[in-house]
N, C-alpha and C positions, 0 to 999 in steps of 0.2 A: 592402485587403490590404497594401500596401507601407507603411501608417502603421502595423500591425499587427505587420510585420516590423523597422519601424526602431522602435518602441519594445521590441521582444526585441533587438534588437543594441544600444539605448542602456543597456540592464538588463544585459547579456552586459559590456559595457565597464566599465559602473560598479565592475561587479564584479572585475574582472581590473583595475582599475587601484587601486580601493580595497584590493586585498588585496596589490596590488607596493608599492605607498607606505607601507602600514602594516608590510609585511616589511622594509621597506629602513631604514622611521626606528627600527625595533624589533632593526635589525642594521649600528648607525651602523657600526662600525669597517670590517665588511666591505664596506658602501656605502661609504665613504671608500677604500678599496684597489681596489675596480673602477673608482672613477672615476680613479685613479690609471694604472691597466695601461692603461684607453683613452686614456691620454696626453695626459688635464688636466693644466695646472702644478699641481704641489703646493702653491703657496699658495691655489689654490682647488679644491684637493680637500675641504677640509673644510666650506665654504660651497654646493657643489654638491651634497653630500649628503644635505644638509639640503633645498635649493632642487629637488630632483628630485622627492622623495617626494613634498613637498606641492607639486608640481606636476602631478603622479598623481593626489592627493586632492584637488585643487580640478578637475581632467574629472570624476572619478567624479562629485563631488557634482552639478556642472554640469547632466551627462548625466540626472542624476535627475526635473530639473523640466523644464515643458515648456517656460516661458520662455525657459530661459539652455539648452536642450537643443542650438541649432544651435553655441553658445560653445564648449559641452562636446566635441559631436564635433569643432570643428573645434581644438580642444586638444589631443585625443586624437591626431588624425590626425597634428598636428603633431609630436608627442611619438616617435611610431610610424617617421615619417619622419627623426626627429633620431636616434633608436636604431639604424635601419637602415644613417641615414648614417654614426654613428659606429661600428658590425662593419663595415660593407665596408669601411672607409678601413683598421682594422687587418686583414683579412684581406688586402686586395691588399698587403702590406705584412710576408704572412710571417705575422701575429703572431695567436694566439686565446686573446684574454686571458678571464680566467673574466668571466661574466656572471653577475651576482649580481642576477636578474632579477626573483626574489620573496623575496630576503636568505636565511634559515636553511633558507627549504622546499624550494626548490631553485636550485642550482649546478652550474654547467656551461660547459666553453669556448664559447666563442661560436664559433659556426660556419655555414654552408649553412642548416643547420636552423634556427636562432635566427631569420637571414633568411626563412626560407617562416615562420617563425609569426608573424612582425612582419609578413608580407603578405598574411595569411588575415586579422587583427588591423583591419587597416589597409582592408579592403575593408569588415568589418562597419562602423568608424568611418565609410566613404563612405556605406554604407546608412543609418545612423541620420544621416547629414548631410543625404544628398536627403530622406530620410523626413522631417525635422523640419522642411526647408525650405519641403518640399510642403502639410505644414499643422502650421508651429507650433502652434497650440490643442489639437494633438491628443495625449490623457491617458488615461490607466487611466480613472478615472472617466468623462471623456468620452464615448468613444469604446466601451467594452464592451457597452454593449447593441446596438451595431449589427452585430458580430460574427459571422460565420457559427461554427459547431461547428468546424468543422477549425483557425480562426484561434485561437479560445479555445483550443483542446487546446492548439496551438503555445507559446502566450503561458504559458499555465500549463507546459509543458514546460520553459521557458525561466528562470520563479521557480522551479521545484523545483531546477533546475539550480543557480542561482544560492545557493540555502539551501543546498544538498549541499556546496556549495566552499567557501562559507564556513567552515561548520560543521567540512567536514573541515579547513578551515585551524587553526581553532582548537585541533581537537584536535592535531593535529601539532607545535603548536608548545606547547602542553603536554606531548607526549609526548619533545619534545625537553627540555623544562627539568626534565622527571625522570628521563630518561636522562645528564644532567647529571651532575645530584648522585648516583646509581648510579655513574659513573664516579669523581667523587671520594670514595666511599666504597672502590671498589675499589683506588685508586692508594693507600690509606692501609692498607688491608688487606695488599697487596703489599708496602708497605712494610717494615710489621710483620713479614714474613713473613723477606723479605731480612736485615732488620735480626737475627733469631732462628738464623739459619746454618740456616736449611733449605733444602738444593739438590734437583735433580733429578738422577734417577736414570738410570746413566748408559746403562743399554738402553732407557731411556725411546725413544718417538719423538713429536716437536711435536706437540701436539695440531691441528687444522686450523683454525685460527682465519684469519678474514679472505678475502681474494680466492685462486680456485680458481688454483694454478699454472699459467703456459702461457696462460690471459685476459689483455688488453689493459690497462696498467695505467694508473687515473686519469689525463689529463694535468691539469697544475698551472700556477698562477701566484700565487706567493706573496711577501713581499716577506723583504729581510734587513733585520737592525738597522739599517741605513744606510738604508731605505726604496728599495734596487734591486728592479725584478722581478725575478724566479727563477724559472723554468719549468722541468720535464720535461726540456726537451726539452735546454735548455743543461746539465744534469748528467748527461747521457748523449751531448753529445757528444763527449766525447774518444776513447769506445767501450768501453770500460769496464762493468761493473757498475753497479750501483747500490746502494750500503745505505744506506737509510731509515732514521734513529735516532729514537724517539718520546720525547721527555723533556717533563718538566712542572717548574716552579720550587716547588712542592710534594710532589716524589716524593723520600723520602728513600733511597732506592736508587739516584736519575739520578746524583747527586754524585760518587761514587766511581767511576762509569762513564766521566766526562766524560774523564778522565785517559787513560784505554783507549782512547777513539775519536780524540783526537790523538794516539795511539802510531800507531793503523792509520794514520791521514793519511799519517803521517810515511813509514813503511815499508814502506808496500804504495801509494802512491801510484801506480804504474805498474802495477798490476793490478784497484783498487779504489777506486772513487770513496765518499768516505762522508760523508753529511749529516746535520746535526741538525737536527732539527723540535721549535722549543719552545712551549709554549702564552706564556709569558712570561719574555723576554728581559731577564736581567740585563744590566749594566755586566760582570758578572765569567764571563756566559756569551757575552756579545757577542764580548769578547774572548779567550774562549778559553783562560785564564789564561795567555795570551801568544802561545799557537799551536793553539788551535782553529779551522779554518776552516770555511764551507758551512754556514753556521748562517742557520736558516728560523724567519721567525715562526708559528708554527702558530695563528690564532686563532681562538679557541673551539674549539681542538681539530677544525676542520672537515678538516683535513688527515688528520689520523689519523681520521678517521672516515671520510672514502672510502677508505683503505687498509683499515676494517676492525680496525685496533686498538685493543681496548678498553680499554688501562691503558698504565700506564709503568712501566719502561724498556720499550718492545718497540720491534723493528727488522722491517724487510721490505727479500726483495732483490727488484732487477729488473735483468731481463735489458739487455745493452746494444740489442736490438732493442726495447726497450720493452714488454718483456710478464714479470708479473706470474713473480719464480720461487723464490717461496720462498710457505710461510704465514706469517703474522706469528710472529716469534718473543717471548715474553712474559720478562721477568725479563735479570740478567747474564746466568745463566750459557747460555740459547738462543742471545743473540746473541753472544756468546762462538763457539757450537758453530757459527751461522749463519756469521762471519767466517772460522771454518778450512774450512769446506765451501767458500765460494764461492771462496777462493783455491787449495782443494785439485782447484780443477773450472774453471782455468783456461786456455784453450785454449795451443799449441805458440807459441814467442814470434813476435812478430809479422815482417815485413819479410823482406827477402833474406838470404840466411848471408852472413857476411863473405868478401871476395873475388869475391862474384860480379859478371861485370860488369851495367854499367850498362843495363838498357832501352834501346834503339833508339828513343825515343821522340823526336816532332816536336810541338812547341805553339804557338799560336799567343801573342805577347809586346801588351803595351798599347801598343805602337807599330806593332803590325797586323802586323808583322815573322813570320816561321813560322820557331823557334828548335830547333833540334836537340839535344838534352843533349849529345852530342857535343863542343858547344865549349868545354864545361866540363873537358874533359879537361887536362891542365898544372899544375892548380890545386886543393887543396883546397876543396871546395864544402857549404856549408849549404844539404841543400836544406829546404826551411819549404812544410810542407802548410797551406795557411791557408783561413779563411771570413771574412770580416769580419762575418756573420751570427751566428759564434758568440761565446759571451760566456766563454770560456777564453781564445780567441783576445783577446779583448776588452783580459782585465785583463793581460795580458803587451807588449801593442802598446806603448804609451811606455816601457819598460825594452829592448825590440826596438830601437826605434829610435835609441833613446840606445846602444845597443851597435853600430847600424848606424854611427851618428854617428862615433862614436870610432875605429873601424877603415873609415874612411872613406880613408883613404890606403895603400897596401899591405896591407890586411889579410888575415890567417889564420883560418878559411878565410873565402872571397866567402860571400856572401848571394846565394842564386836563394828567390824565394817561388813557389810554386805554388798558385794563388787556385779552388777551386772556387764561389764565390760569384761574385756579380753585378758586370761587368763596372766600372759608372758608382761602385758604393761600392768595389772592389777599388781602384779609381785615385782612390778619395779616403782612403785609407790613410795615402799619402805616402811610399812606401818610394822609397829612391834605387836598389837594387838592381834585380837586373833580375826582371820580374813577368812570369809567365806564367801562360794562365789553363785549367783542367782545369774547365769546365763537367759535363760528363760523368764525372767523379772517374774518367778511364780510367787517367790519370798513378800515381793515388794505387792503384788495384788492380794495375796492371803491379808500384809497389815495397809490395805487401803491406800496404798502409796501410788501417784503416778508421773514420779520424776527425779530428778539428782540433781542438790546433794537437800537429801529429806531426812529428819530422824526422829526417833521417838527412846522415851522412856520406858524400858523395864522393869519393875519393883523387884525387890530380894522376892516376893508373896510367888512370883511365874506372872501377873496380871500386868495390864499396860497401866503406866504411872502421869502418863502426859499426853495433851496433843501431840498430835502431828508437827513440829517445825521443819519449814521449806524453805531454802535458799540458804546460803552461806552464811548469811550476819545470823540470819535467826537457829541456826543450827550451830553457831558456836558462844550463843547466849542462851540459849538450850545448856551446851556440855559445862557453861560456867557456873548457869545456875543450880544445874546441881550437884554442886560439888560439896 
């Protein structure tokens, strides 16, 4: 029975690893970008790529004959263990970068779950290891007439199984390369359409395309023209909204749009976060025609199609808790209507009203020190809500510092940072100012704050001097302006 059983678990693997290798070299780009997020160097992302898949397809085949059967599993197992090791090293580490685990069939963050199936995985590969150990010779042909009825059932249970997955693989991935070309047929029909002055009517209401309002939305890891990740989770931190722009370097409607969505950057910045997702990145989209920023590689369109949008230009909002609040909007003129909804439906401004005093608050300093705000009083004070986890935080930290630098002798007003991130990277920052740290973000709710990098004004009086400024441009136009 257990030779009966590890030759179903070495059929079970061939198959599940013949069908992730042949997904992965059949979806180089996106195998190239996973191996990326889990934090291979870049110079060998593109050799790894290549080197995983048909290191997939030499187990499967392995596993096939009864010779090289104990090679196979013990490839497999290896493999199994090399994947495990590399999700947990980035999940204790914060990070769930997409798993691109069978390339276009399916994607998904890696997470908990990826772990239990790479260890359900990983016990069948120990079965077909002792089972092949116990008796290498032992073969389909071999071995079937000695069989009781229940074994046979098992074993044929296990090829129908195997035919079904394959099979559905195949179809899947034709049903993708004709849902393809249906998309570019539509983004040229739209086009037409835009191009014609035919708008929507204005009692119209969105048709419901895409993910149901109020559901949890996609999380992402996608990379910029510069080859940075970009997650979810860092374009939702500053606390903000979210607008999702869907463009294609083929849609003759994205063009004239591009202009629109650096006007929003520019002027809604402090209420509305807005990104573009392109299937393919120009030189002249990269840059923005000078100030476009938050520009996403979208490839293969796999981005707009876990949001659910089937053409271009369309946009989707989300909420700043991360859940899904809008339908996807289709054409200009939706996302036009989407942009004045979201800013017409945004909450009472943030922080304390001016004059109020200062929180009673006590923190603990990276000198172990328990700092009172209190002593900030006398002195104009910047205070700076920081994460060095986030990556807003991120791209303003050397232009911080270099303004720490410079007002480094009497300056107007002091720097206090407030660090709700981790202790050991807060104090590898480098700020010369004085660092206090709000593990519990109680600091940051006491002054009405809900996100990084936010800051506010202190007066010499103890009472609050300024709004609230939220994101990196407006928080170092904040520290400049009062200087």
């Amino acid at each position: 029975m257990v030779a009966a059983l590890a030759l179903v678990a070495r059929l079970v693997l061939a198959a599940v690893f013949a069908l992730a290798g042949a997904a992965k070299l059949a979806d180089r780009s996106g195998t190239r970008q996973a191996v990326r997020d889990f934090g291979a160097p870049e110079r060998l992302a593109g050799l790894l790529a290549i080197v995983v898949p048909l290191a997939e397809l030499t187990a499967a085949s392995l596993l096939l004959l009864p010779a090289t059967a104990v090679l196979g599993a013990i490839g497999a197992l290896a493999l199994l263990l090399l994947f495990s090791a590399a999700i947990a090293w980035n999940l204790a580490h914060g990070r769930a970068p997409e798993c691109q685990c069978f390339g276009q069939l399916h994607s998904a963050p890696a997470g908990w779950g990826t772990l239990a199936r790479n260890g359900a995985l990983a016990a069948v590969a120990l079965l077909a290891l002792v089972g092949s150990v116990r008796d290498p010779s032992w073969s389909a042909s071999a071995g079937l007439g000695d069989l009781a009825t229940t074994e046979l059932v098992a074993i044929a249970l296990g090829a129908v199984s195997i035919v079904v997955l394959v099979g559905g693989a195949l179809a899947v991935l034709s049903l993708l390369r004709s849902y393809g070309r249906v998309l570019m047929r539509l983004e040229r029909l739209e086009a037409a359409v835009e191009g014609a002055g035919i708008g929507l009517g204005e009692g119209e209401e969105p048709p419901a395309v895409g993910l149901e309002p109020g559901t949890p939305a996609p999380a992402f890891s996608v990379r910029s023209p510069g080859g940075a990740a970009v997650t979810l989770a860092e374009l939702l931190a500053p606390g903000l909204p979210l607008l999702l722009v869907f463009t294609s370097e083929a849609c003759g409607a994205c063009g004239p749009l591009l202009p629109r969505i650096a006007e929003w950057q520019r002027e809604h910045a402090d209420q509305l976060t807005t990104a573009v997702a392109a299937d393919r990145v120009s030189h002249e989209l990269a840059t923005g025609n000078g100030d476009l920023a938050h520009v996403l590689v979208d490839e293969d369109l796999r981005l707009s199609g876990a949001f659910g949008a089937s053409g271009t230009p369309s946009a989707v909002l989300i909420a700043p808790d991360g859940t899904i609040a809008s339908w996807v909007a289709s054409g200009s003129e939706w996302i036009e209507r989407l942009v004045d909804q979201a800013l017409d439906q945004q909450p009472a401004e943030r922080g304390l009203p001016l004059g109020a005093d200062v929180p009673p608050l006590e923190l603990r300093s990276l000198d172990g020190e328990t700092v009172s705000l209190e002593r900030f009083r006398g002195h104009d004070t910047l205070l700076l809500f920081w994460n060095p986890d986030c990556g807003f935080c991120r791209s303003m930290h050397d232009d911080l510092i270099d303004w720490e630098r410079r007002k480094a002798t009497d300056r107007t007003p002091r720097l206090a940072v407030v660090s709700s991130g981790d202790e050991e990277r807060t104090r590898a920052e480098g700020f010369s100012s004085t660092v206090l740290l709000d593990e519990d973000f109680r600091a940051g709710s006491a002054f009405g704050i809900d996100g990084t990098p936010m800051a506010v004004l202190l007066g010499a009086d103890g009472r609050i001097a300024s709004p609230v400024s939220a994101g990196a441009d407006a928080v170092l136009a904040l520290a400049n302006g009062a200087e």
